[in-house]
mmCIF file of the N, C-alpha and C atoms, coordinates in Angstrom:
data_MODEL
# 
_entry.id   MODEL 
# 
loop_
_atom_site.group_PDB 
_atom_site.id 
_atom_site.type_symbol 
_atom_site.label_atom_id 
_atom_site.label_alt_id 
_atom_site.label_comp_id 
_atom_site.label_asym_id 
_atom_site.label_entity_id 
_atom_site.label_seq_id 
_atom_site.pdbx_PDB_ins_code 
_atom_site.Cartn_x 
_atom_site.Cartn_y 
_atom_site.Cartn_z 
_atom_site.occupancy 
_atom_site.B_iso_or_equiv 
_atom_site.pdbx_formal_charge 
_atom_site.auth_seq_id 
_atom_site.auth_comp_id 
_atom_site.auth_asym_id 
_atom_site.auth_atom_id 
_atom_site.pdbx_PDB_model_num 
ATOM 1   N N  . UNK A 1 1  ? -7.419 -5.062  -13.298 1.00 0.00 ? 1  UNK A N  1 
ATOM 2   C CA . UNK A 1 1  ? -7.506 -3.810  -12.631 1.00 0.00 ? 1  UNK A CA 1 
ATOM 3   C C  . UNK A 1 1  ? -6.306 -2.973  -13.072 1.00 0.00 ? 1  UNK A C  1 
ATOM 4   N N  . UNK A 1 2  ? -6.697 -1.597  -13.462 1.00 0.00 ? 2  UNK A N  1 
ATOM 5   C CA . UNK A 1 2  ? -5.176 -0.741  -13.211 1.00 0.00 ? 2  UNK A CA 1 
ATOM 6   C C  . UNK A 1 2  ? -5.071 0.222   -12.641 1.00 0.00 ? 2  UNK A C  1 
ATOM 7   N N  . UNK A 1 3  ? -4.341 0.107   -12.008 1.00 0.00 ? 3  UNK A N  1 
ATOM 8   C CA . UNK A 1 3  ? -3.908 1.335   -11.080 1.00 0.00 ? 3  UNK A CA 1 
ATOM 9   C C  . UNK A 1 3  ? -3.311 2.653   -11.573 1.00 0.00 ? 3  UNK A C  1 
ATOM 10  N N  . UNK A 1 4  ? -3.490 3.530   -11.506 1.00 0.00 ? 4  UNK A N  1 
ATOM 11  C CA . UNK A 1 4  ? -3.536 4.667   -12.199 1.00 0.00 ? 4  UNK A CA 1 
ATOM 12  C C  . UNK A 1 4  ? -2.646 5.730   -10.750 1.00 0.00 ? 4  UNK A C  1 
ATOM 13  N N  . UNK A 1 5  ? -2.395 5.082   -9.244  1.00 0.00 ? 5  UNK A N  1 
ATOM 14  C CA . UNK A 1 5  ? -1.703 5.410   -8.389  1.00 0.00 ? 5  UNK A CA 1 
ATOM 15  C C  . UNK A 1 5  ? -0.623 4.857   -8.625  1.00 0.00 ? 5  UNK A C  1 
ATOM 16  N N  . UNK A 1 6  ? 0.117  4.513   -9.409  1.00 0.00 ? 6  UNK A N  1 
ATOM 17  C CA . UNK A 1 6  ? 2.006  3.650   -9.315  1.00 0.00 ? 6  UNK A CA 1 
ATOM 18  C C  . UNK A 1 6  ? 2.531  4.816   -8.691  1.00 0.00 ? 6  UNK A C  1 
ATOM 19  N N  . UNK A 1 7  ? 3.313  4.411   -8.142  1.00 0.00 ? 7  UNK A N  1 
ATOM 20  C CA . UNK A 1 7  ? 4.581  5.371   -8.061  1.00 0.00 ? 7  UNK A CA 1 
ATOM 21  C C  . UNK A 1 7  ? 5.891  5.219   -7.838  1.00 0.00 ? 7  UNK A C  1 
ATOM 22  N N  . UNK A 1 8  ? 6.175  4.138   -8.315  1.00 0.00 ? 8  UNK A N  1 
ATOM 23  C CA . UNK A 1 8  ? 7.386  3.417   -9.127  1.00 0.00 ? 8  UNK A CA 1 
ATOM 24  C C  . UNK A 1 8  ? 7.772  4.019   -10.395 1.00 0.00 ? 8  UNK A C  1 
ATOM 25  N N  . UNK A 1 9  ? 8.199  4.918   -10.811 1.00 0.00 ? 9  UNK A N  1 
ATOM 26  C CA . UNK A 1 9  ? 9.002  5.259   -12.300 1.00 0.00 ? 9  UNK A CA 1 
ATOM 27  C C  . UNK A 1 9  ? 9.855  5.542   -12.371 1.00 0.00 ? 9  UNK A C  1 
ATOM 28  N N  . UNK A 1 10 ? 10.069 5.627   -13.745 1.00 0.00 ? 10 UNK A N  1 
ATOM 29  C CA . UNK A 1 10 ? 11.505 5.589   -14.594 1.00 0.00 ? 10 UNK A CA 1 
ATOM 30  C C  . UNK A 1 10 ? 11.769 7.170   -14.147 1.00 0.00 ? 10 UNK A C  1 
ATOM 31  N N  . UNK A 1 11 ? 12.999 7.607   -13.896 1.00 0.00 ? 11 UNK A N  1 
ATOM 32  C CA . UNK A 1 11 ? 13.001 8.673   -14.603 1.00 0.00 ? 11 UNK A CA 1 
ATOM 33  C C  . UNK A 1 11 ? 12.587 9.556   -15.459 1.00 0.00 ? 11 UNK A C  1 
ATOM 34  N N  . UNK A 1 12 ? 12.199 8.928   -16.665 1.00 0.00 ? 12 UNK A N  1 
ATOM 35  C CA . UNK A 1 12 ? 12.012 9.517   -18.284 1.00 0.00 ? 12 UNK A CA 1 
ATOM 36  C C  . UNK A 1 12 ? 10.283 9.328   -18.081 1.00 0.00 ? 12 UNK A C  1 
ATOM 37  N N  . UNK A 1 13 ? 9.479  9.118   -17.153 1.00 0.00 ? 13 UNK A N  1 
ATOM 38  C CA . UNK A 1 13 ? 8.450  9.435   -17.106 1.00 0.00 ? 13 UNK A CA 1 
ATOM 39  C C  . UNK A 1 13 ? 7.741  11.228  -16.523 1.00 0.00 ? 13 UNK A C  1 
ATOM 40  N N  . UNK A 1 14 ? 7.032  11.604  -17.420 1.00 0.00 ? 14 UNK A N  1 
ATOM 41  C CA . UNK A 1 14 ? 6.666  13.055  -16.536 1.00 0.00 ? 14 UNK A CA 1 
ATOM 42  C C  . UNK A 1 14 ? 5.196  13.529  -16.243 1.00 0.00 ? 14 UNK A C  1 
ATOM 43  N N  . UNK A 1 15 ? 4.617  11.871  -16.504 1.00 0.00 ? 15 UNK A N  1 
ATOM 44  C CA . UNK A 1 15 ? 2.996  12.176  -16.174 1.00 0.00 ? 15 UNK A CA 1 
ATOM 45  C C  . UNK A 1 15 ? 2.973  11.334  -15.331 1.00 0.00 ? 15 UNK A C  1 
ATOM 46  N N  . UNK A 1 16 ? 1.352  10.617  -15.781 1.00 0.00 ? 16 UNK A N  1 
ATOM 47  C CA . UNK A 1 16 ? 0.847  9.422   -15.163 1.00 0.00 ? 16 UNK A CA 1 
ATOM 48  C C  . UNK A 1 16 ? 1.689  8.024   -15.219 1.00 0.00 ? 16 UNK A C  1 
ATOM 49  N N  . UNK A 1 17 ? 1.351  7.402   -14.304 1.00 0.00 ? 17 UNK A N  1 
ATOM 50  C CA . UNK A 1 17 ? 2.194  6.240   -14.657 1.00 0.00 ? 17 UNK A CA 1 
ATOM 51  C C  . UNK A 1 17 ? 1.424  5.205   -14.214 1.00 0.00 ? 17 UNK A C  1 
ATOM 52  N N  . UNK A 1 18 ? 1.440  3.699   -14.460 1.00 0.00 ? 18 UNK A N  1 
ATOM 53  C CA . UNK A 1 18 ? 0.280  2.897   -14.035 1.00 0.00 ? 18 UNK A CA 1 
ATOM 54  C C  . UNK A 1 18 ? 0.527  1.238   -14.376 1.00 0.00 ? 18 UNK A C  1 
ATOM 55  N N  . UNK A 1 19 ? 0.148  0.424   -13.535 1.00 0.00 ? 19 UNK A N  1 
ATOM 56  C CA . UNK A 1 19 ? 0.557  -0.668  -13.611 1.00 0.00 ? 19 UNK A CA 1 
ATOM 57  C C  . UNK A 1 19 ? -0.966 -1.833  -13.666 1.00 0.00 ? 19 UNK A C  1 
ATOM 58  N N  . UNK A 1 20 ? -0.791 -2.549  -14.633 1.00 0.00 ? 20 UNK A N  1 
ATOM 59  C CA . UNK A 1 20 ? -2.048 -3.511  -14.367 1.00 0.00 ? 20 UNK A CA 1 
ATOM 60  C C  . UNK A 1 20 ? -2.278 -4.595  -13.937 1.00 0.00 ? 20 UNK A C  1 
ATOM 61  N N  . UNK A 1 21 ? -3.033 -5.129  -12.972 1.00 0.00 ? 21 UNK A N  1 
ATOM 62  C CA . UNK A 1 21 ? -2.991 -6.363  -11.766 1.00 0.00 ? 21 UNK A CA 1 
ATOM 63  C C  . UNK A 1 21 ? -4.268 -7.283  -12.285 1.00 0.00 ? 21 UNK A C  1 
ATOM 64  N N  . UNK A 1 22 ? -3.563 -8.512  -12.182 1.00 0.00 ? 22 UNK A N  1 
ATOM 65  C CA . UNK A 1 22 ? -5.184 -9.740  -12.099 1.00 0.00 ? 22 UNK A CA 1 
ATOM 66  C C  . UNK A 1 22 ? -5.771 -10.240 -11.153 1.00 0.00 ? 22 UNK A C  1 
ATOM 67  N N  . UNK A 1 23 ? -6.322 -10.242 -10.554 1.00 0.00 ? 23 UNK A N  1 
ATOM 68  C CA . UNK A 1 23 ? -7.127 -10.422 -9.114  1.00 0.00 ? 23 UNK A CA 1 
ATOM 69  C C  . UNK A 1 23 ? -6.317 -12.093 -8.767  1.00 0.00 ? 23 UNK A C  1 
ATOM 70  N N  . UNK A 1 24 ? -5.971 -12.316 -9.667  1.00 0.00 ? 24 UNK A N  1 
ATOM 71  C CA . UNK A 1 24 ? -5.240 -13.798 -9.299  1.00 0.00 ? 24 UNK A CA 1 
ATOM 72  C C  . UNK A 1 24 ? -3.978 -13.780 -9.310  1.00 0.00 ? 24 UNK A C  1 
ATOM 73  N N  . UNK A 1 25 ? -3.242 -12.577 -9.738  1.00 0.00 ? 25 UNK A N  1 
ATOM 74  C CA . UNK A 1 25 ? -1.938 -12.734 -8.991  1.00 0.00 ? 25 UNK A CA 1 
ATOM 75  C C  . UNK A 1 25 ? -1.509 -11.567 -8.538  1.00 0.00 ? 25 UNK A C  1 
ATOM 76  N N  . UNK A 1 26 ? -0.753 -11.307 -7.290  1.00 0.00 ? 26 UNK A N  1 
ATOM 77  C CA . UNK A 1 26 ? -0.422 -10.228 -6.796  1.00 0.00 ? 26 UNK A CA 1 
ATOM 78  C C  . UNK A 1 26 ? 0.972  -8.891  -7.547  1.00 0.00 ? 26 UNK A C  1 
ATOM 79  N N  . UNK A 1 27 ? 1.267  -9.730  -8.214  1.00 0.00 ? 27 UNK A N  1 
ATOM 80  C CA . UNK A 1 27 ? 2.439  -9.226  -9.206  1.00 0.00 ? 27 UNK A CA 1 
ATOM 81  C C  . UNK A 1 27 ? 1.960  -8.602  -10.371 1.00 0.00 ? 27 UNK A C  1 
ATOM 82  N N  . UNK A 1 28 ? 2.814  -7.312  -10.398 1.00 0.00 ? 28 UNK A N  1 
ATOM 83  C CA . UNK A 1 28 ? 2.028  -6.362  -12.196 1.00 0.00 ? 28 UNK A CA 1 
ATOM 84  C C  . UNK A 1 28 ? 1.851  -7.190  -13.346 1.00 0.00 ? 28 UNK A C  1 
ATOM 85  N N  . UNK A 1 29 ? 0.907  -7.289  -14.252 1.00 0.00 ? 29 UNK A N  1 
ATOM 86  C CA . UNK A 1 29 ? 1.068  -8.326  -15.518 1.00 0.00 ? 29 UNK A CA 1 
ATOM 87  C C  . UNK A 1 29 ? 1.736  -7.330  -16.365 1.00 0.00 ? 29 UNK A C  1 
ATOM 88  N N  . UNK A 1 30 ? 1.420  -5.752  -16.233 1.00 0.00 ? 30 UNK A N  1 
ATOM 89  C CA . UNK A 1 30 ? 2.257  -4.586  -17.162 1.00 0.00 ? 30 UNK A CA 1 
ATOM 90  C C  . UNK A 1 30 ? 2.047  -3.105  -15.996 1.00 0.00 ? 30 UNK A C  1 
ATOM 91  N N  . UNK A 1 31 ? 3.011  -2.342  -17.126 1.00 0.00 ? 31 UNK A N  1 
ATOM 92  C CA . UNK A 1 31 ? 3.510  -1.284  -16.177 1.00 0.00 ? 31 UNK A CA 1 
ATOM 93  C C  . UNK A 1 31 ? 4.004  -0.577  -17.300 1.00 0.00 ? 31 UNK A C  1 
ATOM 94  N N  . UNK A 1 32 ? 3.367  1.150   -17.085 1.00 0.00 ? 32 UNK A N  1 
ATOM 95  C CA . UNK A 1 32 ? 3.498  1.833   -18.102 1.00 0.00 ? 32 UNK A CA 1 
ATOM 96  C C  . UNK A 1 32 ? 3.284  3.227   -17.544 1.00 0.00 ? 32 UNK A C  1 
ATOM 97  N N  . UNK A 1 33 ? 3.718  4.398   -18.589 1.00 0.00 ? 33 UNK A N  1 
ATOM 98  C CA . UNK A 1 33 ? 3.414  5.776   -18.456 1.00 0.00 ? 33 UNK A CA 1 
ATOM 99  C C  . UNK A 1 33 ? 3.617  6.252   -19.272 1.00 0.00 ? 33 UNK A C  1 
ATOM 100 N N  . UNK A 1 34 ? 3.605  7.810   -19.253 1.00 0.00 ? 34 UNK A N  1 
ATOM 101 C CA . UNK A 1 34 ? 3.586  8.769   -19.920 1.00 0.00 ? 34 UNK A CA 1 
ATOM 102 C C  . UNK A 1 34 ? 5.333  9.794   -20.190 1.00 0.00 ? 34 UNK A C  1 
ATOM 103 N N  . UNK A 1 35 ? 5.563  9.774   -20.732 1.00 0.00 ? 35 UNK A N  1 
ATOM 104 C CA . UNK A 1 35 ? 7.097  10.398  -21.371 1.00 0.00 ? 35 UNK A CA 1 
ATOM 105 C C  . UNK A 1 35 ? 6.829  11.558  -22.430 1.00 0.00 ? 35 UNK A C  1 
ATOM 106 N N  . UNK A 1 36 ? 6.956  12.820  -22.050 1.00 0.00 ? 36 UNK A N  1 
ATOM 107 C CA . UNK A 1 36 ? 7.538  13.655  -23.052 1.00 0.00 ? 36 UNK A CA 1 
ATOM 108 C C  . UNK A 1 36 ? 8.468  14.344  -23.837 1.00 0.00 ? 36 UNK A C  1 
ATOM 109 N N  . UNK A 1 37 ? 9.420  13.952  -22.984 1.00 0.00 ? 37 UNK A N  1 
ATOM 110 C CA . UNK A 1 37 ? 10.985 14.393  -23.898 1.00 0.00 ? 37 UNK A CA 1 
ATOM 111 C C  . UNK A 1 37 ? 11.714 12.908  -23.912 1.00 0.00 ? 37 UNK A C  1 
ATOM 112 N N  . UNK A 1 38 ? 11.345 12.224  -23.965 1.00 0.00 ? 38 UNK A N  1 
ATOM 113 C CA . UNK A 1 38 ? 12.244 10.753  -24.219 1.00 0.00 ? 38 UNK A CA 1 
ATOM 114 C C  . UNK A 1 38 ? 12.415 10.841  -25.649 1.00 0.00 ? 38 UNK A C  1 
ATOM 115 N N  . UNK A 1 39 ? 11.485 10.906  -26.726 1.00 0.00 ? 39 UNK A N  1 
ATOM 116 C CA . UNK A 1 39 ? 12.207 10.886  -27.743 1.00 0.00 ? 39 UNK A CA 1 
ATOM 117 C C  . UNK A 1 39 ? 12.487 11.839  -28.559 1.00 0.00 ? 39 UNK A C  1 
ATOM 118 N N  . UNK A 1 40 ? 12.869 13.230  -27.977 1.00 0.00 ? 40 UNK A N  1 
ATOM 119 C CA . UNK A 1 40 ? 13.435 14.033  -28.172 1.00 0.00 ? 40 UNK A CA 1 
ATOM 120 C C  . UNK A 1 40 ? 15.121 13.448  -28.545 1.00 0.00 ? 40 UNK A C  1 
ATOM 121 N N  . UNK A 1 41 ? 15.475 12.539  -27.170 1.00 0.00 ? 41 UNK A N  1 
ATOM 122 C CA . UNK A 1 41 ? 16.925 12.438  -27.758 1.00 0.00 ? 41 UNK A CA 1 
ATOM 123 C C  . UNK A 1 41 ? 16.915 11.422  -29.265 1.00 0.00 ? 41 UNK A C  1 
ATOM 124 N N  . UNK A 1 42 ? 15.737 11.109  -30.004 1.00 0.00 ? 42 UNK A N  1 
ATOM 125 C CA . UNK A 1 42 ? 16.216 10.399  -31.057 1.00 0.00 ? 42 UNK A CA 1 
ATOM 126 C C  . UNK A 1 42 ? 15.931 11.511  -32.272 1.00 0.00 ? 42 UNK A C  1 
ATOM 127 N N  . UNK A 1 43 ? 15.262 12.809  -31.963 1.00 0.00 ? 43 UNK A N  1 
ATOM 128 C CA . UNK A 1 43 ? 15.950 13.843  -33.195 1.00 0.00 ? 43 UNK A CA 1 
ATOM 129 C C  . UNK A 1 43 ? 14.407 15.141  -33.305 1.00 0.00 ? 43 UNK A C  1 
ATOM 130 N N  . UNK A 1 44 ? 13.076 13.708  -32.426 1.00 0.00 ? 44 UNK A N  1 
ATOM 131 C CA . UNK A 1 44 ? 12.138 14.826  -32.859 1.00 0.00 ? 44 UNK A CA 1 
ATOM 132 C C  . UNK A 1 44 ? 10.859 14.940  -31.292 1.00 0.00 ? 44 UNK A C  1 
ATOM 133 N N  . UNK A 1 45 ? 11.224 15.288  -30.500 1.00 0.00 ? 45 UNK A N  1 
ATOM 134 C CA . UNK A 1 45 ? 10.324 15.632  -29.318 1.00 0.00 ? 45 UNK A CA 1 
ATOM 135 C C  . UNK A 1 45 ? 8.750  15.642  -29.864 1.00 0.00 ? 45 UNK A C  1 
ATOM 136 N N  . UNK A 1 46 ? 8.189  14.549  -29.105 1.00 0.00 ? 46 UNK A N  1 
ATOM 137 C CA . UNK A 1 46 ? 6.700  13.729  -29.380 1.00 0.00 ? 46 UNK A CA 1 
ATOM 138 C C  . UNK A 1 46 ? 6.273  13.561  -27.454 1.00 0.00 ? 46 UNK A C  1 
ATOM 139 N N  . UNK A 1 47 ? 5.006  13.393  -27.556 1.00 0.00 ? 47 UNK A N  1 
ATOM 140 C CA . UNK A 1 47 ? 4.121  12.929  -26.246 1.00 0.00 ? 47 UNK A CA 1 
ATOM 141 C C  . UNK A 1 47 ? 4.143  11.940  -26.016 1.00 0.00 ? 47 UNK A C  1 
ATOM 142 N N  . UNK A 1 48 ? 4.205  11.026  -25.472 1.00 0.00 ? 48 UNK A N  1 
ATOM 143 C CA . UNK A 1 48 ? 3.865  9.566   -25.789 1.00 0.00 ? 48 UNK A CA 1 
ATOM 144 C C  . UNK A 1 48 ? 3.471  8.971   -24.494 1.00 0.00 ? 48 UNK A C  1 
ATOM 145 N N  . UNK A 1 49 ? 2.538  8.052   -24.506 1.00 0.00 ? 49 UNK A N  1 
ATOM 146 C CA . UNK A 1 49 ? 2.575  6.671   -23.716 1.00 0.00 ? 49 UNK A CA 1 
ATOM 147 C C  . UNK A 1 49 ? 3.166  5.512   -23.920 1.00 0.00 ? 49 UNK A C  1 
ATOM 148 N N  . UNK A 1 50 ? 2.956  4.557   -23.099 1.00 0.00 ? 50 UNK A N  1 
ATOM 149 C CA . UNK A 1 50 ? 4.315  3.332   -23.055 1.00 0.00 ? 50 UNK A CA 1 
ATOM 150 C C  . UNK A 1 50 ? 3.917  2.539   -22.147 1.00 0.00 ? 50 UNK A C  1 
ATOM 151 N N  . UNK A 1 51 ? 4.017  0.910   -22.410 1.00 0.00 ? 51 UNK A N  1 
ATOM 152 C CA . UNK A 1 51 ? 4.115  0.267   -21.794 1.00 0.00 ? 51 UNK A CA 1 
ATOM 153 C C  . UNK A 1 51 ? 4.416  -0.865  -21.697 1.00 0.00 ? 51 UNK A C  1 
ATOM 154 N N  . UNK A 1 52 ? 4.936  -1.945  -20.687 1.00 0.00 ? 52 UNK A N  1 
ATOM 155 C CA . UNK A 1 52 ? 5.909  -2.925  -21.040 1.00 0.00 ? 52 UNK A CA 1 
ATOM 156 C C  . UNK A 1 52 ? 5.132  -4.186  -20.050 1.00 0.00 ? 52 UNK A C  1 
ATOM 157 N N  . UNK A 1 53 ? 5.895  -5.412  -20.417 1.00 0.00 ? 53 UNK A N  1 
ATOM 158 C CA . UNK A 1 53 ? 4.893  -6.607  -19.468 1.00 0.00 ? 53 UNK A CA 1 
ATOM 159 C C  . UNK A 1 53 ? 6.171  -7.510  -19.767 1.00 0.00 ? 53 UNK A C  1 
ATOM 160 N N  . UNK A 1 54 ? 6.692  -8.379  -18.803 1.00 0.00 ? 54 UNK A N  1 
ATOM 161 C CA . UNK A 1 54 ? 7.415  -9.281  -18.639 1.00 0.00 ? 54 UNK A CA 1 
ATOM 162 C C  . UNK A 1 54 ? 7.343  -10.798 -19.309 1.00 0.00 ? 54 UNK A C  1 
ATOM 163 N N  . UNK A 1 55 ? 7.300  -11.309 -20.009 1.00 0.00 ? 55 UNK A N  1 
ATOM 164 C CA . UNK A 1 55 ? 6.434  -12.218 -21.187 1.00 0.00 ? 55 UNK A CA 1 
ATOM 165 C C  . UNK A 1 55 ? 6.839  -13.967 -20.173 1.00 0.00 ? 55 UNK A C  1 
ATOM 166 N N  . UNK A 1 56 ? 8.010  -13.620 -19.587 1.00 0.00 ? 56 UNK A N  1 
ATOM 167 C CA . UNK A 1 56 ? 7.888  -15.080 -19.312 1.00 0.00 ? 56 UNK A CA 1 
ATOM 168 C C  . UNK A 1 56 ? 7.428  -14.799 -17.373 1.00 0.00 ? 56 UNK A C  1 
ATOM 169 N N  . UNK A 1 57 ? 7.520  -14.234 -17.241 1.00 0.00 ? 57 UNK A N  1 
ATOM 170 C CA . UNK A 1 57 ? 6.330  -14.140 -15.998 1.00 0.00 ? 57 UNK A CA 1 
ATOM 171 C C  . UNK A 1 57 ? 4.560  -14.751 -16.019 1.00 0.00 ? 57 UNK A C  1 
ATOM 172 N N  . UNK A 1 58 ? 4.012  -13.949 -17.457 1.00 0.00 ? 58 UNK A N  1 
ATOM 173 C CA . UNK A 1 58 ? 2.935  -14.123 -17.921 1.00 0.00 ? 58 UNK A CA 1 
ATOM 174 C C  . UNK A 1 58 ? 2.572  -15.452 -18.448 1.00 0.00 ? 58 UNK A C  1 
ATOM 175 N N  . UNK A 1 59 ? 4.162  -16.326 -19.337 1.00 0.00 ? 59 UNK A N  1 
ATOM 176 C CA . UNK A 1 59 ? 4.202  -17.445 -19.672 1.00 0.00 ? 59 UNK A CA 1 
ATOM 177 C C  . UNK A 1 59 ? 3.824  -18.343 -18.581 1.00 0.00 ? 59 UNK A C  1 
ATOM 178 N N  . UNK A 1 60 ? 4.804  -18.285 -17.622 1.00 0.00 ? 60 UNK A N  1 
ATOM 179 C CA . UNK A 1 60 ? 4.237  -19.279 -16.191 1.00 0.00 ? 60 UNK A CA 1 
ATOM 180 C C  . UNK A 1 60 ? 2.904  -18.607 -15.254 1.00 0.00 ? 60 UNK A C  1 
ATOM 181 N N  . UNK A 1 61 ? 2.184  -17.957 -15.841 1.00 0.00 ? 61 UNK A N  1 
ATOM 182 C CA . UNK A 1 61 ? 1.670  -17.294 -14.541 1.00 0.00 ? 61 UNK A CA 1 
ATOM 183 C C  . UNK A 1 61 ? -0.212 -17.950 -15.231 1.00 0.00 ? 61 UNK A C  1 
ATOM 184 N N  . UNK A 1 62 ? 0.154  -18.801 -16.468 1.00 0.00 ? 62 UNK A N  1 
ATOM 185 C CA . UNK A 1 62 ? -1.271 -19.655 -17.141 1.00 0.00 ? 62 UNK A CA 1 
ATOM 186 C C  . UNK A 1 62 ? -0.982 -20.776 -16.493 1.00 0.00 ? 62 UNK A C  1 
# 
């Protein structure tokens, strides 16, 4: 399932933001959004989406 209601973010997020759940565990497997001036500070301002997942959470969570 993903939730497309998070409202947990970073700062450097300025859209949507959204986290994805497995009916078998109550904890995010990932968690992500939308950023438009984040990589501005590396020289060239782009749109982007993003998203990240905790690997040894996921490791124990088989």
């Amino acid at each position: 399932m993903i939730d497309l209601a998070e409202l947990k973010a970073y700062e450097y997020h300025t859209g949507v933001v959204f986290s994805a759940y497995n009916e078998d565990y109550s904890k995010a497997l990932a968690q992500g959004g939308r950023y438009n001036g984040l990589s501005a500070s590396f020289g060239k301002a782009r749109a982007a989406t993003g998203f990240s997942f905790d690997l040894k959470f996921l490791s124990q969570a088989q």
